[in-house]
RODO-2510 file (C-alpha; in nm, 4 decimals, decimal comma):
residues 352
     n   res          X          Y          Z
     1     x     0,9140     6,0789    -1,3298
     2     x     0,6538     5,8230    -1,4172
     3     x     0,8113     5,6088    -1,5956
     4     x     1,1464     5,6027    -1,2873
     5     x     0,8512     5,5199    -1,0575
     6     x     0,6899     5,2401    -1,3038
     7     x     1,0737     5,0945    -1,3230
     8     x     1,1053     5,1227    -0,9099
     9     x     0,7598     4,9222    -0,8987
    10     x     0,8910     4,6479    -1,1422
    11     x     1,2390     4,5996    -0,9650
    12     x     1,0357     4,5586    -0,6210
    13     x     0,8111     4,2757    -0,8101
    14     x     1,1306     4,0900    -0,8909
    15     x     1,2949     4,1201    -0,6237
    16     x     0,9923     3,9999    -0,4279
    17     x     0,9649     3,7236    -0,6587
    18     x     1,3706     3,6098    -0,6234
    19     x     1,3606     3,6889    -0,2495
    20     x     1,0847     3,4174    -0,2406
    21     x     1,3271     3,1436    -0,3383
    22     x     1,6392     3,3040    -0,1102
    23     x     1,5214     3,0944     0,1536
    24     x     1,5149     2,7922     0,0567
    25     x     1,7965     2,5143     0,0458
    26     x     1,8443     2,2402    -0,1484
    27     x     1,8877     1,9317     0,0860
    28     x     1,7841     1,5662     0,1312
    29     x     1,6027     1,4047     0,3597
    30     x     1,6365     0,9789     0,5054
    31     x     1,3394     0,8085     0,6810
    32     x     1,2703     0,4660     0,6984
    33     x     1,0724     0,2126     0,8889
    34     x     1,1003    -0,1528     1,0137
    35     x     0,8805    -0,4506     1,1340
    36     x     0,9787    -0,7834     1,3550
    37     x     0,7076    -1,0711     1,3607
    38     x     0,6947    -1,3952     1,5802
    39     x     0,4002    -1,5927     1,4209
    40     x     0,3068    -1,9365     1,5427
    41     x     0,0580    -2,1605     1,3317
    42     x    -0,1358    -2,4563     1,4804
    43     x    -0,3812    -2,6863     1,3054
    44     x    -0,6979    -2,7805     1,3786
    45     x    -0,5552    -3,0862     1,6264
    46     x    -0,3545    -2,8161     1,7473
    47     x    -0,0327    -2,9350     1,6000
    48     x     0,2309    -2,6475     1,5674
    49     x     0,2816    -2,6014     1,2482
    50     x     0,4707    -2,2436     1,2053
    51     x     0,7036    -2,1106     1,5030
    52     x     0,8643    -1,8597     1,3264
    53     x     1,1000    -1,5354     1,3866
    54     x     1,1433    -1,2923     1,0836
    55     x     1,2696    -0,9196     1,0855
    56     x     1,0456    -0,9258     0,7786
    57     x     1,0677    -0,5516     0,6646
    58     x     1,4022    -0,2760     0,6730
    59     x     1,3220    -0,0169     0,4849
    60     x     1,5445     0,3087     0,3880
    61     x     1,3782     0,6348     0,2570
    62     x     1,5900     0,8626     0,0526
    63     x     1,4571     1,2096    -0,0939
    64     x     1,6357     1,5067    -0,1983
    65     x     1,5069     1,8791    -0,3119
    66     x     1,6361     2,0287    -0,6067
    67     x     1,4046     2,3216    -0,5333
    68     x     1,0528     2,3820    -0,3720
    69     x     0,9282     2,2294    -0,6869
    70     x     1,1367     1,9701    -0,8418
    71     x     1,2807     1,6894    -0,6064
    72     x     1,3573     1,2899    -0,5873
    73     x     1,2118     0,9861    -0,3927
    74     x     1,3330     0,6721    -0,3436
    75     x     1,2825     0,3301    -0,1024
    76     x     1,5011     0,0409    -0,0626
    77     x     1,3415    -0,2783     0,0570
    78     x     1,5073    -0,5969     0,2381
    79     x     1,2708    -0,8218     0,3317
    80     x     1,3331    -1,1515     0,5675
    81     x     1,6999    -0,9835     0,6650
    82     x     1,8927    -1,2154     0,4428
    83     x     1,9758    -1,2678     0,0776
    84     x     2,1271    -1,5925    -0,0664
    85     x     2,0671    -1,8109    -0,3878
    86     x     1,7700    -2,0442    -0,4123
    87     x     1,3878    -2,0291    -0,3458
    88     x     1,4162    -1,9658    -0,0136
    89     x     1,5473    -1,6387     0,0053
    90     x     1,4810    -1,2483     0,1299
    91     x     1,4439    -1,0273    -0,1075
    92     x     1,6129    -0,6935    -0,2286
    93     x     1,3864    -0,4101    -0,3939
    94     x     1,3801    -0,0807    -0,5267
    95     x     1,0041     0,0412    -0,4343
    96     x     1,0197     0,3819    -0,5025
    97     x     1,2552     0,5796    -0,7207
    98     x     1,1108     0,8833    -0,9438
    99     x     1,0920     1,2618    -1,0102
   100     x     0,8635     1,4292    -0,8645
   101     x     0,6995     1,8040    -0,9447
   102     x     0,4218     1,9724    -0,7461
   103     x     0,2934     2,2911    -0,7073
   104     x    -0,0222     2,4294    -0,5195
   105     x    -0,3043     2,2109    -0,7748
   106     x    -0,1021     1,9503    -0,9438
   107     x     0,2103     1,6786    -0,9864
   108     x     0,4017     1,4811    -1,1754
   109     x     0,5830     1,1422    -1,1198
   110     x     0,7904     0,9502    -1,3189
   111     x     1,0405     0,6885    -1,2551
   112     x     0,9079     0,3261    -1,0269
   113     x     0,6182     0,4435    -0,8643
   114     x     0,3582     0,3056    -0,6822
   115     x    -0,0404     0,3063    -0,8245
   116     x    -0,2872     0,4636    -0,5861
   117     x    -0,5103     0,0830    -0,5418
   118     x    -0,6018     0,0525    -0,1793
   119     x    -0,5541     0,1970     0,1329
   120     x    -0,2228     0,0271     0,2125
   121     x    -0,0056     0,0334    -0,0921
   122     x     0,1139     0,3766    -0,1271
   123     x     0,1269     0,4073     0,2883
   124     x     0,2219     0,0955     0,3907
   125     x     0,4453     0,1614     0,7446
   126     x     0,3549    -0,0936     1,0430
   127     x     0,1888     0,1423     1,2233
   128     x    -0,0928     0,2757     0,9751
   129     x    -0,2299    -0,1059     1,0165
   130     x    -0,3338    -0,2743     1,2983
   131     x    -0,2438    -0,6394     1,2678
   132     x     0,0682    -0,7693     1,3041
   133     x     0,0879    -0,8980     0,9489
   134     x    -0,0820    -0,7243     0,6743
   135     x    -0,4799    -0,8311     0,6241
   136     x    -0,4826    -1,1267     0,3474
   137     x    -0,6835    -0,9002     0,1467
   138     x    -0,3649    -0,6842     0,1261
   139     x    -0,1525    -0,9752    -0,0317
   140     x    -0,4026    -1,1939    -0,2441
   141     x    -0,6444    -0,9226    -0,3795
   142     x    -0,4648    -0,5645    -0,3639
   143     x    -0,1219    -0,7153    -0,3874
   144     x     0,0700    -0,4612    -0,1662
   145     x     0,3296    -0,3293    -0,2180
   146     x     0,2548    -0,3045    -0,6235
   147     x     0,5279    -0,0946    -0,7891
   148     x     0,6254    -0,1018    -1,1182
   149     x     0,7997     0,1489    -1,3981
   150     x     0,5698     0,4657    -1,5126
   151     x     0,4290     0,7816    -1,4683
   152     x     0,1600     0,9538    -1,2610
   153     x    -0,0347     1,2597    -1,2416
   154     x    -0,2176     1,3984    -0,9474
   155     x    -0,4224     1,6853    -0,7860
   156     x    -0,6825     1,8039    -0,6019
   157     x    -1,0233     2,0185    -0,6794
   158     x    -1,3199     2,1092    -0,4450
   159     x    -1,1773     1,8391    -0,1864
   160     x    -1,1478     1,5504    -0,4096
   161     x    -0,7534     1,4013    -0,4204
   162     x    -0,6728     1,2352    -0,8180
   163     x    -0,4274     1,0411    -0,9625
   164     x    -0,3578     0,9097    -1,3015
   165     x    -0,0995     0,6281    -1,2969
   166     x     0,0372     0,4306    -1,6469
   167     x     0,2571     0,1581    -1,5327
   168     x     0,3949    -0,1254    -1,6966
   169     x     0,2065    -0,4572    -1,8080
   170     x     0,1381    -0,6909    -1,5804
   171     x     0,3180    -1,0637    -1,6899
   172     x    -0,0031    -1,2302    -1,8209
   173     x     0,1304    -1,6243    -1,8441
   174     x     0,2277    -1,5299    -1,4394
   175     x    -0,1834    -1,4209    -1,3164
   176     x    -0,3929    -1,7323    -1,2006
   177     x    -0,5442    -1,7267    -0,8595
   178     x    -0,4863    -1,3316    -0,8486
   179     x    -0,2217    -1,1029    -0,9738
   180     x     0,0658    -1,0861    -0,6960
   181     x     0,2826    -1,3033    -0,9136
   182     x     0,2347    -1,0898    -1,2072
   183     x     0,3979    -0,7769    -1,1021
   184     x     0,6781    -0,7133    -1,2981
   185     x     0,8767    -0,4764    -0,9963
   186     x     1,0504    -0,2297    -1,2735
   187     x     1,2961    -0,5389    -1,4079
   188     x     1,2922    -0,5387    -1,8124
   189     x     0,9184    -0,5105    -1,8000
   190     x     0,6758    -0,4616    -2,1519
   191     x     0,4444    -0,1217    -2,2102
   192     x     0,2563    -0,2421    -2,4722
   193     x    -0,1125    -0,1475    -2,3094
   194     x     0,0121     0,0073    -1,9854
   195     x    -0,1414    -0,0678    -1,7224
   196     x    -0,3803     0,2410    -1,5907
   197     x    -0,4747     0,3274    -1,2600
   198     x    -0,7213     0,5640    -1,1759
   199     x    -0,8002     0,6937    -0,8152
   200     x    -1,0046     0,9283    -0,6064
   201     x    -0,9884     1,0233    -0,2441
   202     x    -1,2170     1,2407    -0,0344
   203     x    -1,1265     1,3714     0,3134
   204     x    -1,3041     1,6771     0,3854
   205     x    -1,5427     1,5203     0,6516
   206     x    -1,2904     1,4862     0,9991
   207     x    -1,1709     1,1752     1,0417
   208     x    -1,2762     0,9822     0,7545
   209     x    -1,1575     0,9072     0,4545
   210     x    -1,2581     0,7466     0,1465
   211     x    -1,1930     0,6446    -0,1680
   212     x    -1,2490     0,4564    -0,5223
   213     x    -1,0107     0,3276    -0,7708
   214     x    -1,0584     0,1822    -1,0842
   215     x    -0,7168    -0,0594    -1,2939
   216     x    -0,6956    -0,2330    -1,6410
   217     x    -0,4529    -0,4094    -1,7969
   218     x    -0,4321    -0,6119    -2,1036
   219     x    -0,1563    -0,8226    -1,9965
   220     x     0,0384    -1,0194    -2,2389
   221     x     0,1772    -1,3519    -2,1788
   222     x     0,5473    -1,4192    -2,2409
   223     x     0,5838    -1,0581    -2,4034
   224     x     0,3362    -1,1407    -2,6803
   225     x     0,1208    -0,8483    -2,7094
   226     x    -0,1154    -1,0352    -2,9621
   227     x    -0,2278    -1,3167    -2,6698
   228     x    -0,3330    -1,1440    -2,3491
   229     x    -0,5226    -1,1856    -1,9898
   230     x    -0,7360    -0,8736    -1,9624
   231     x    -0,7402    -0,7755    -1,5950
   232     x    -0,9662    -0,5120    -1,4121
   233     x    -0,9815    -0,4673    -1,0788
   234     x    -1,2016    -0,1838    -0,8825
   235     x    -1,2187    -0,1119    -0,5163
   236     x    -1,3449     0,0943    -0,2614
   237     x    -1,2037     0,1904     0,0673
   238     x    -1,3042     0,4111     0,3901
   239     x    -1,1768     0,4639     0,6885
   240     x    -1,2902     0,6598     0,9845
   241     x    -1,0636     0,7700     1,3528
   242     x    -1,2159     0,9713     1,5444
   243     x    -1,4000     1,0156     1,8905
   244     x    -1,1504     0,7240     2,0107
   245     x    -1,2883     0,4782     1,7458
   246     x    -1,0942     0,3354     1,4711
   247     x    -1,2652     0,1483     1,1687
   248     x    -1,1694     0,0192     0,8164
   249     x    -1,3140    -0,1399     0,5430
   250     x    -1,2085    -0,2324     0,2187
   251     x    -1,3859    -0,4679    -0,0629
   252     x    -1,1761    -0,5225    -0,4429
   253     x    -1,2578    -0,6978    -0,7004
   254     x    -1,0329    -0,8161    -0,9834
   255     x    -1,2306    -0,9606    -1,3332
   256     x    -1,0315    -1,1841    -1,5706
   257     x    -1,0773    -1,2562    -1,9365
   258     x    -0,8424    -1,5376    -2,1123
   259     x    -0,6916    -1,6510    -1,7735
   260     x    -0,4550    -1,9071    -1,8093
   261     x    -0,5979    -2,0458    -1,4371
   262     x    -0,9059    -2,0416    -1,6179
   263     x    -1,1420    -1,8261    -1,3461
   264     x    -1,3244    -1,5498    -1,3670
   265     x    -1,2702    -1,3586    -1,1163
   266     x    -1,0956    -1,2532    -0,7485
   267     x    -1,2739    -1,0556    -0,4654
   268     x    -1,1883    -0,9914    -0,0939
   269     x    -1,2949    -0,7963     0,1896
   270     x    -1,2105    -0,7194     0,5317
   271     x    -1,3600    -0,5056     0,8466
   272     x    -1,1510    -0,3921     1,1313
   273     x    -1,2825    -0,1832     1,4511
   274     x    -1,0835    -0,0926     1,7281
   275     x    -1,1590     0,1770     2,0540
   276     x    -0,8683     0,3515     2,2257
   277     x    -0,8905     0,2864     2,5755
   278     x    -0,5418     0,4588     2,7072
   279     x    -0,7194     0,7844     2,8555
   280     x    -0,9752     0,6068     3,0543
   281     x    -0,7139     0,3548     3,1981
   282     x    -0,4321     0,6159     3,2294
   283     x    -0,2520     0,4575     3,0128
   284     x     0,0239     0,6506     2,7641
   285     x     0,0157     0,6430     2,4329
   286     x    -0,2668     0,4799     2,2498
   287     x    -0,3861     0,1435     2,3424
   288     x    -0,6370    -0,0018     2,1170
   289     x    -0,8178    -0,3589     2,1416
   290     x    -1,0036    -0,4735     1,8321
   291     x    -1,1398    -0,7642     1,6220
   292     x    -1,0983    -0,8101     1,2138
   293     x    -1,3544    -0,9595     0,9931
   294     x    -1,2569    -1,1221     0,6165
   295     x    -1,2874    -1,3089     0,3507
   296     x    -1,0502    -1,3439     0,0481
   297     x    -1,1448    -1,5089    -0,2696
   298     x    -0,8319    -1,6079    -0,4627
   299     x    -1,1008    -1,7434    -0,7131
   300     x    -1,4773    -1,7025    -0,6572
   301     x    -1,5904    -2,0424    -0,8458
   302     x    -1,3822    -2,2225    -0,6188
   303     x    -1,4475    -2,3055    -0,2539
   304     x    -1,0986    -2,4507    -0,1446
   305     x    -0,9716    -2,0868    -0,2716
   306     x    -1,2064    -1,8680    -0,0287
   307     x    -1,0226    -1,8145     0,3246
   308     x    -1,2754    -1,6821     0,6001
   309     x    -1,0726    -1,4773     0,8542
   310     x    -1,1318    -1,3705     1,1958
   311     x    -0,9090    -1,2127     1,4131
   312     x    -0,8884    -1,0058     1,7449
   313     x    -0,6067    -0,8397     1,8552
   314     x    -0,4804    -0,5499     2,0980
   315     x    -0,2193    -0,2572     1,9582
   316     x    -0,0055     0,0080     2,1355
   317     x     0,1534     0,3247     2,0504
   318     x     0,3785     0,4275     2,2672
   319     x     0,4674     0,7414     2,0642
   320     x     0,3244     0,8118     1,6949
   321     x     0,6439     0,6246     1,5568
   322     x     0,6758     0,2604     1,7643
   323     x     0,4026    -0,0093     1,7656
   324     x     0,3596    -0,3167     1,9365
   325     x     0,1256    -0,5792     1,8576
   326     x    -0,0479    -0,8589     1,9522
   327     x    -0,3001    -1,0735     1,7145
   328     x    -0,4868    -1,3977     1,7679
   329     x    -0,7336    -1,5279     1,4599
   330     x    -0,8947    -1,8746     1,3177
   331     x    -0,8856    -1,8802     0,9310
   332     x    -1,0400    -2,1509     0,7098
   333     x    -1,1144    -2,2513     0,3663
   334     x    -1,5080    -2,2717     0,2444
   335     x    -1,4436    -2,5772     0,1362
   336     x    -1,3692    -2,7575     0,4618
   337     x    -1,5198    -2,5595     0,7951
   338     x    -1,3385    -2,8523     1,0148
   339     x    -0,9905    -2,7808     0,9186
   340     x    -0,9184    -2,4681     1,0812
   341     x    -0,5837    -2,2745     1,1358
   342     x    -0,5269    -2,0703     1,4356
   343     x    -0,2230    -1,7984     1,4507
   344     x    -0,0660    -1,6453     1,6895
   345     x     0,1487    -1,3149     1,6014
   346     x     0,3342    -1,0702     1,8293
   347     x     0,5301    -0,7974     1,6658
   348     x     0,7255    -0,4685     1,6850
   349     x     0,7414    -0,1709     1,4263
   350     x     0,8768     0,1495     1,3925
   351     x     0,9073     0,4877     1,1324
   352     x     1,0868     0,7778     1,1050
***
């Protein structure tokens, strides 16, 4: 009799345990998002010199679940609407396309993936940002969006988010003022050193968040792994919404060693802070004015390679999804405070 009751308790367990899975349904899921941009440049004699209309960004999300485990990402990029031979052209990319595992601690990714550097490159839709374009620090220091072929490992303990990315080498011969050049983007790239990313997030006080991350590459120029630019590059981010305020700062730093440009080293910042004013207006949605503060070192021993930025600006959500924006800055180069660029920017964004 004890033994037909030990066998009942068993059969229970397992059908517990399939009954757990009976539910779910393998599937796949699309999302997406979308920017539009009318930026106008003048000069310091207030010449125009940019009038310009891009739908800069369509973007197509494609997942699907194998099982509540085991599934596949992907993103497809056009940029600037158009593709066609030449310089001049938009530009067609696979951002994201990997395997991905997770259970309740821990993950795996492998495939093109993105490293976790900044607050921007791994979430990069139009309305986590409040600018029409992205900040300069976004393109010359953290050069978002970085993808490249690799792997990644992630989880969480006592509140603290990690990943572990290896991606490909960077293209040494390709670095100079910075490393946007230098990203391979998954096509026939080298592993020789791999490059490694290593990140940590914390998010347990409401409304902020912050994080580190620390990247190294040896980086070999034209495939030789014997000749190299050894690139590092650490940064800190934090960001805090709450109470109706909005605030973000991030600082990077990249260090070079055997750089064909022949500097040292690359560091940026920027500050933005912004106050929702839609509930004391009776306005729907969110409505947010606020100003930016920056400066981007392409290379630190050079003056005519430092842009000071400042910008103010006004952004609205209709709904969590849409954004509309509206910027108006003054950017110049340390090296000559007369010659001054003001930009005007208007644009429209949207997720799903």
């Amino acid at each position: 009799m004890r033994k037909i009751f030990q066998v009942i308790i068993i059969f229970q367990l397992l059908s517990l345990s399939f009954s757990q899975d009976e539910f779910f349904q393998p599937g796949y899921t699309i999302g997406g998002y979308g920017e539009m941009h009318w930026n106008r440049d003048f000069d310091s004699n207030d010449n125009e010199t940019k009038n310009q209309l891009d739908f800069h960004r369509f973007i197509i999300y494609y997942s699907y679940n194998f099982t509540e485990a085991w599934s596949f990402k992907s993103e497809v990029e056009l940029e600037h609407n158009y593709l066609e031979g030449g310089e001049e052209t938009g530009e067609l990319e696979l951002e994201q396309a990997f395997i991905n595992y997770h259970d309740d601690n821990w993950g795996f990714q492998g495939g093109v993936i993105l490293p976790s550097i900044g607050l921007l490159n791994e979430y990069h839709e139009p309305a986590l940002f409040l600018s029409v374009e992205r900040p300069l620090y976004n393109k010359y220091i953290i050069p978002t969006t970085w993808f490249g072929n690799g792997f990644a490992f992630y989880g969480e303990m006592f509140g603290i988010k990690g990943r572990i990315a290896l991606l490909e080498d960077l293209n040494g011969e390709d670095i100079g003022y910075g490393i946007r050049n230098a990203r391979g983007k998954g096509f026939k790239t080298t592993a020789f050193n791999w490059t490694k990313n290593i990140s940590l997030s914390y998010t347990e006080f409401p409304g902020m968040k912050l994080g580190v991350s620390y990247t190294v590459n040896d980086a070999p120029i034209d495939d030789d792994k014997n000749n190299s630019v050894n690139v590092s590059i650490v940064e800190m981010h934090a960001v805090y919404d709450a109470h109706h305020f909005h605030s973000v700062f991030e600082y990077g730093n990249i260090d070079y060693d055997n750089n064909p440009a022949e500097i040292n080293s690359s560091s940026g910042y920027y500050f933005d802070l912004g106050y929702d004013i839609s509930s004391h207006i009776g306005f729907n949605g969110k409505l947010m004015p606020w100003f930016r503060l920056s400066n981007v070192s392409r290379a630190d021993s050079i003056d005519s390679k430092i842009e000071e930025i400042s910008k103010v600006g006004i952004t609205w959500w209709p709904i969590d999804q849409i954004v509309f924006k509206l910027d108006y800055g003054k950017s110049n180069l340390k090296s000559d405070q007369d010659n001054t660029t003001t930009q005007f920017n208007l644009g429209i964004g949207y997720h799903f």
